[in-house]
N, C-alpha and C positions, 0 to 999 in steps of 0.2 A: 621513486613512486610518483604519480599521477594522481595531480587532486584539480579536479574538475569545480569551482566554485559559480553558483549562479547566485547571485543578489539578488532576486525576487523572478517568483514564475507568475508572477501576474502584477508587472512594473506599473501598470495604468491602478489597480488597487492599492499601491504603496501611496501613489501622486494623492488619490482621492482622497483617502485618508489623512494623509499629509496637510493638505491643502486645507478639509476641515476642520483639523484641532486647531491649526494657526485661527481660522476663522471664528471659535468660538471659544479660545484661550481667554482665561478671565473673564466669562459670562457663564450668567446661570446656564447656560447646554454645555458648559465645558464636560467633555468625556462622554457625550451622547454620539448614536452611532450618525455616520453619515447619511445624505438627507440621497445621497447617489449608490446605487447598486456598484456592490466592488469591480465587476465584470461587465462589459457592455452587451456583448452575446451568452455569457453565462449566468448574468444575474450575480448570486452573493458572490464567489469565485468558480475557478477553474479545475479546482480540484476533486473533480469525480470525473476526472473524463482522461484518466492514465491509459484506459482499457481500450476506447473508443480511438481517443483519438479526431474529436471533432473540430476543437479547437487550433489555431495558428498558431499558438503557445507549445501544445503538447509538440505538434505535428516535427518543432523545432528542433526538439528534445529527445523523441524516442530514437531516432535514426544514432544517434549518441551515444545511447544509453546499449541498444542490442545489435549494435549493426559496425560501430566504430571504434568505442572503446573498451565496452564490456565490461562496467565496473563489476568490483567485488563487494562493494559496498557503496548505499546511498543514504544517507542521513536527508531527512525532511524536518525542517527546523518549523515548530508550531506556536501559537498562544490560544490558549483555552482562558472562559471566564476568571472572577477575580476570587470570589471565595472560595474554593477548590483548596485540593494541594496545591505547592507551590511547582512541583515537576512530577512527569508522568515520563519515565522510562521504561521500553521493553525487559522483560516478558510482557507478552501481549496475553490478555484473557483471555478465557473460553468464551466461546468454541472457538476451536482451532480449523481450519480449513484443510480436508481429507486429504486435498492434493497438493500442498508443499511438504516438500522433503524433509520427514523429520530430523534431519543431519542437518540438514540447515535451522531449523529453528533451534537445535542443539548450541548451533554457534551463538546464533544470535541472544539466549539465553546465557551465555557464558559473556560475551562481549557486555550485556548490560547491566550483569551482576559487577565487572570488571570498574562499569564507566559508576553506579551504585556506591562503590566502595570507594571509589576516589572523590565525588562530589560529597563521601563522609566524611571521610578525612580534609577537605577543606571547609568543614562544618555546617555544610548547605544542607537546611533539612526541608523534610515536607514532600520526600520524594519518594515516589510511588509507582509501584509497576504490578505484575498481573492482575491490573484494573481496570477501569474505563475502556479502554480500546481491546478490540480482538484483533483477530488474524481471518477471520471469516472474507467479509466482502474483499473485492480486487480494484476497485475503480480508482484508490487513491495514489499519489504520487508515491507511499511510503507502503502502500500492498502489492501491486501490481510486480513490482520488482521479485517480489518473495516467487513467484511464478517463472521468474528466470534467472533464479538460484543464485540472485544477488541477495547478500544479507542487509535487508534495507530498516534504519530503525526510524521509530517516528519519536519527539519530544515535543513534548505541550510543557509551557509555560504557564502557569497564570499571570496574566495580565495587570498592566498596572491600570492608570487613566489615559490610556496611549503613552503620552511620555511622560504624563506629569505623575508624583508618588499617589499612592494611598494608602493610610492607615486603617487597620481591618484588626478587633476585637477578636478575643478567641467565639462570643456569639455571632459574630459575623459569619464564620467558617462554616461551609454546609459540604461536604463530600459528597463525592458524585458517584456513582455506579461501582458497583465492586468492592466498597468500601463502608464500614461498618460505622463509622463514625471517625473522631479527629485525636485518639487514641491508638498506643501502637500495638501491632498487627504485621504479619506477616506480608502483608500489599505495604504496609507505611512504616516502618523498624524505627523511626525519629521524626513525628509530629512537628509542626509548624504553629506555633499555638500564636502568633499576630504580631503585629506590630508596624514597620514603615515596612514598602513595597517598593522598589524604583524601578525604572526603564534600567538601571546599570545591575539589579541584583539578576536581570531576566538573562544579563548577556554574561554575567560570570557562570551561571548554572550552563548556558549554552556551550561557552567558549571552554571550560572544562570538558565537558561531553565531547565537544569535536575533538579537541587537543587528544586525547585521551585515546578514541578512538583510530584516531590518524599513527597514535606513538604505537599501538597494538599490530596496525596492518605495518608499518614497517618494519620494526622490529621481527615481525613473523612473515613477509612478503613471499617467501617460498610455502609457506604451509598453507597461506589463504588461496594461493593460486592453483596449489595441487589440490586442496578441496573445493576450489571450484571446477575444477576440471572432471573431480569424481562426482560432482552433484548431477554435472553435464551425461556421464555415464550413466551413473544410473537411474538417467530419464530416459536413455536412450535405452537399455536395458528393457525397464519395465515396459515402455510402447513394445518394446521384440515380445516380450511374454504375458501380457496384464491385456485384457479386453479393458474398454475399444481398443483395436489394433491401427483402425484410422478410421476418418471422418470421409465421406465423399458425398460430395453435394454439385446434383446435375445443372449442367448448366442453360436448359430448357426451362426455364420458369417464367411465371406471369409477372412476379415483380422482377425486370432486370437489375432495375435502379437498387434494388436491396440486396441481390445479391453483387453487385458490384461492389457498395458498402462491405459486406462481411470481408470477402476478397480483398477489399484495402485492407480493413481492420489488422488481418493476419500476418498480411506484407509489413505495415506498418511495427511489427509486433516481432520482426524476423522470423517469421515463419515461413518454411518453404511449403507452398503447393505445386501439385503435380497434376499437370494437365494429359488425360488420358490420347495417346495417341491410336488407340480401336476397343469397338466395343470388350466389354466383358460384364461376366458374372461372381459375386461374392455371395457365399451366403444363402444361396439359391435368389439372389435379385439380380436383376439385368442394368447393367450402364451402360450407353452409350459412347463412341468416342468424342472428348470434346469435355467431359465431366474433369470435375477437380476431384482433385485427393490427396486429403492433407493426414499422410501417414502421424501416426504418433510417438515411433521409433525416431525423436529428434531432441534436440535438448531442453527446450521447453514445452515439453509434452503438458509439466502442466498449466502450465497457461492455457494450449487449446484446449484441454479437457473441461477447464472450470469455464470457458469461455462458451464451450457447447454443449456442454450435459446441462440437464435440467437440475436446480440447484434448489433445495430446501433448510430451510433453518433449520437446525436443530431443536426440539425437545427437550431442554435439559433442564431439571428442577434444581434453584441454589436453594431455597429451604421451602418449610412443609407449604404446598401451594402457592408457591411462586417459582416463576420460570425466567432465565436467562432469556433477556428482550435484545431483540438484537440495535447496535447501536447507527448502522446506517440500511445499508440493501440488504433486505432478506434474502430474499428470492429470486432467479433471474431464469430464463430458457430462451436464450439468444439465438442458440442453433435452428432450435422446431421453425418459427416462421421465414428465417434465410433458409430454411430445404435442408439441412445437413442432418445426415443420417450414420450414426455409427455402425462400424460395422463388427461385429462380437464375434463370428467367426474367424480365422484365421484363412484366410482363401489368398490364394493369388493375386498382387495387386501388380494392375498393368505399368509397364515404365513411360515416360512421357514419349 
């Protein structure tokens, strides 16, 4: 087995941080946020830009990720606020996002009831899953992947004082999203009721989770790789019979610079495009030679589906007049202003 480990994707945020707890250790701002933005081109961090791809960080990383190695799985290691739970493992909440494979959030469902049951049995409570985070938006290091049929799960920590402890009262505790209170529940089966906090209790909940994780894909290495090889099918599958059949976006347009952007995006993303080598018609529409066409007969079909249809939050009432809020990007329609037009019919598409 192959285990890829990155020690921080945004190294200049680790320094920042670093640099100001030493600086205000032992003074009343001890555990106040830094006075420096974590990112220098992104601001707080870098993690909304899996999809894009704007960053020198990402740009590092994705070519790794769908192009060299092709994991089966990505673990994105997090820390969320202090009063919360104390861990937040997949199942992801609703809403679910139309276009991952529900076989794959099958696994992923079963790997985190897996890693659930072993951080019980080491007596770690306060852990909590189909809550706070969904599966909806794509942009993060720990969604993005779910679009190329990699089982990627995300853990949030709560936080201590950066490294130094804190002691937290059961009034202190306020739960976040999804969760009804600091009582057990189906999202929380063993409450966290208070007490001391450390920077070492954040890494035994973590190093559990990976350890765990890691003894599942070996122990199983032939079965994780034959389901990802059928997840790869049946994307490839449903682009042969499921409208859009592909995307084609002319290469005649007023913004070049923007569509050169989407065109990296896709590259970046291991997506093949096909550049038309003579006119033709789909659909009853005319292209030209020279247009792109990014069929959807490929294996991360959904990635360019969710990357180019026009995307709306869901509707969904959790009780009487209140609505599921979404927790980062509602909404997005990437394709409309880069030109790209699906094509719903089944027509002829030209070879390069």
């Amino acid at each position: 087995m192959v285990l890829l480990l990155f020690p921080s994707l945004n190294p200049d945020g680790i320094d920042i941080v670093h640099d100001w707890y030493y600086e205000v250790l032992n003074t009343p701002y001890e555990a106040s946020y830094p006075v420096k933005l974590y990112h220098y081109y992104a601001g707080h961090d870098n993690n909304r830009d899996w999809f894009m791809g704007n960053l020198q960080e990402t740009r590092l990383v994705l070519p790794v990720y769908y192009k060299e190695y092709f994991p089966l799985l990505i673990y994105d290691v997090h820390q969320m606020g202090k009063y919360g739970v104390r861990f937040f493992f997949p199942p992801y909440k609703d809403p679910i996002n139309p276009n991952i494979d529900p076989l794959l959030l099958r696994e992923i469902n079963l790997m985190g009831a897996e890693v659930a049951k072993e951080l019980t049995e080491a007596g770690k409570k306060g852990v909590a899953s189909t809550a706070i985070f969904d599966s909806w938006y794509m942009s993060a290091n720990r969604a993005c992947p779910l679009r190329h049929n990699v089982m990627s799960f995300l853990s949030e920590a709560a936080s201590a004082n950066y490294a130094s402890p804190i002691f937290l009262t059961g009034r202190d505790l306020k739960q976040p999203r999804g969760l009804k209170g600091n009582f057990i529940q189906a999202s929380l089966l063993e409450p966290w009721k208070g007490g001391w906090w450390h920077l070492r209790n954040i890494i035994e909940y973590e190093l559990i989770t990976a350890t765990i994780m890691l003894s599942r894909i070996a122990e199983k290495k032939e079965y994780y790789l034959k389901n990802f090889y059928k997840l790869s099918k049946r994307q490839i599958e449903k682009g042969e019979k499921e409208p859009p059949f592909a995307y084609i976006i002319p290469a005649s347009q007023k913004d070049t610079a923007t569509l050169k952007q989407l065109l990296e995006v896709l590259n970046r993303q291991g997506i093949r495009i096909i550049r038309a080598g003579e006119n033709f018609e789909v659909s009853g529409a005319h292209y030209r030679k020279g247009d792109y066409i990014v069929k959807m007969s490929q294996p991360y079909r959904s990635f360019i589906k969710d990357l180019l249809e026009i995307k709306r939050f869901p509707r969904i009432k959790e009780e009487k007049n209140k609505y599921i809020y979404p927790y980062d990007e509602a909404a997005w329609s990437l394709g409309a202003p880069d030109g790209a037009e699906g094509d719903r019919g089944k027509g002829t598409l030209p070879s390069e």
